[in-house]
matplotlib code that plots the C-alpha trace (Angstrom):
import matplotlib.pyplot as plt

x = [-10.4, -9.8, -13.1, -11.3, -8.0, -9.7, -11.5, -7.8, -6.5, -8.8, -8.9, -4.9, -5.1, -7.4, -4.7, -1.7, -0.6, 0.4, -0.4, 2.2, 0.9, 3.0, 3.0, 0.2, 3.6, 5.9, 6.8, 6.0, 5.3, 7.9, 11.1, 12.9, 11.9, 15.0, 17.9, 15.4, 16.0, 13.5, 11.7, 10.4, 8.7, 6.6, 2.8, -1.0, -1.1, 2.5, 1.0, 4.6, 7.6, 10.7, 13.9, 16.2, 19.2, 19.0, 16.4, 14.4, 10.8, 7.7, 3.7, 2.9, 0.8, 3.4, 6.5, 4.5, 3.6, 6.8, 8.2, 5.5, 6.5, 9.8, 8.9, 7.2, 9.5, 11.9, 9.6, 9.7, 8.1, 6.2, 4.8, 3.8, 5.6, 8.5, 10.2, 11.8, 11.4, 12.0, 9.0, 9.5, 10.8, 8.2, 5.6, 7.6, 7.8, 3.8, 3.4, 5.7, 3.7]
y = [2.2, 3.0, 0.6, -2.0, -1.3, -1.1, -4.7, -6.0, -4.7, -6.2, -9.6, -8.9, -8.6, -11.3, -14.0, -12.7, -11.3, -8.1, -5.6, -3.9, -1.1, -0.3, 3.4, 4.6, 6.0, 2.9, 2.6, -1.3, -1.1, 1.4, -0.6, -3.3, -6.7, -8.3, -5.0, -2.5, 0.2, 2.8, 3.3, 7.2, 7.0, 4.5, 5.4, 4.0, 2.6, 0.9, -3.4, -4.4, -3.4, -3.3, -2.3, 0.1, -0.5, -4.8, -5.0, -7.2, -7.6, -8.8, -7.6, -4.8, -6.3, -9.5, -6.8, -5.0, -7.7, -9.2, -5.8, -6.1, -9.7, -8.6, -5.8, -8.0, -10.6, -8.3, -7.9, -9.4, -12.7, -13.7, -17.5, -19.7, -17.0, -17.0, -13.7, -13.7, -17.3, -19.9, -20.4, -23.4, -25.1, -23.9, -25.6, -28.6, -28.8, -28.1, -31.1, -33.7, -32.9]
z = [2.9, 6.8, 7.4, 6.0, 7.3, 10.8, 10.7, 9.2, 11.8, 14.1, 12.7, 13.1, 16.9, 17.1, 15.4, 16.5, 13.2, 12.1, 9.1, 7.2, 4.9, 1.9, 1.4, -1.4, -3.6, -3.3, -6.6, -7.4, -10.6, -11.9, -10.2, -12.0, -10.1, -11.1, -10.6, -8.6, -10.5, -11.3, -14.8, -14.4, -17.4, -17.1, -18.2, -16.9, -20.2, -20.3, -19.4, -20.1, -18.1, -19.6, -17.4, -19.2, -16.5, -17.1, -20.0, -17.4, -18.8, -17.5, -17.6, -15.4, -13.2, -12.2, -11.6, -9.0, -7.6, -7.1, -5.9, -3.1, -2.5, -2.2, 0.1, 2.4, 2.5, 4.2, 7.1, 10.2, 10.5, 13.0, 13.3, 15.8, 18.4, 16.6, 15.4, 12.2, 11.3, 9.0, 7.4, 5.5, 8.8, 10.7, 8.1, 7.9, 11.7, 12.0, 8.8, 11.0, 14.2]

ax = plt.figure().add_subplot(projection="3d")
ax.plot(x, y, z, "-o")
ax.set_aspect("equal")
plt.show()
């Protein structure tokens, strides 16, 4: 894992991005995507997560991954220079150029 975190982190550098590392215990697949609150109970075996707060549900798999979505989107951005941008104007600016 730190080889490959080290050459991301290179390639990083190299393009001007950056690397964000979500903690190894965030817990994305045991908080509600929809009301964020945490299922404690939630097993290895459990492929479907249903919220007991909002009675969200969604597979396992997809509710992590929109947690980590989630979690990334409210980093800060950084394209074309810009901190904390608009990315759908900057992509529509970069189309119309």
């Amino acid at each position: 894992m730190a080889q490959h975190t080290g050459y991301s982190r290179w390639v990083d550098n190299l393009y001007g991005s950056e690397l964000d590392i979500v903690d190894r215990f965030f817990p994305s697949s045991k908080t509600c995507s929809n009301c964020q609150d945490i299922k404690q109970d939630l097993t290895l075996s459990d492929r479907w997560f249903t919220c007991n707060n909002c009675g969200g549900f969604n597979h396992r798999d997809l509710n992590a991954s929109i947690n980590l979505a989630s979690y990334a989107d409210g980093l800060s951005v950084k394209v074309c220079g810009v901190d904390n941008a608009d990315v759908t104007t900057v992509k529509q600016k970069i189309k119309s150029n």
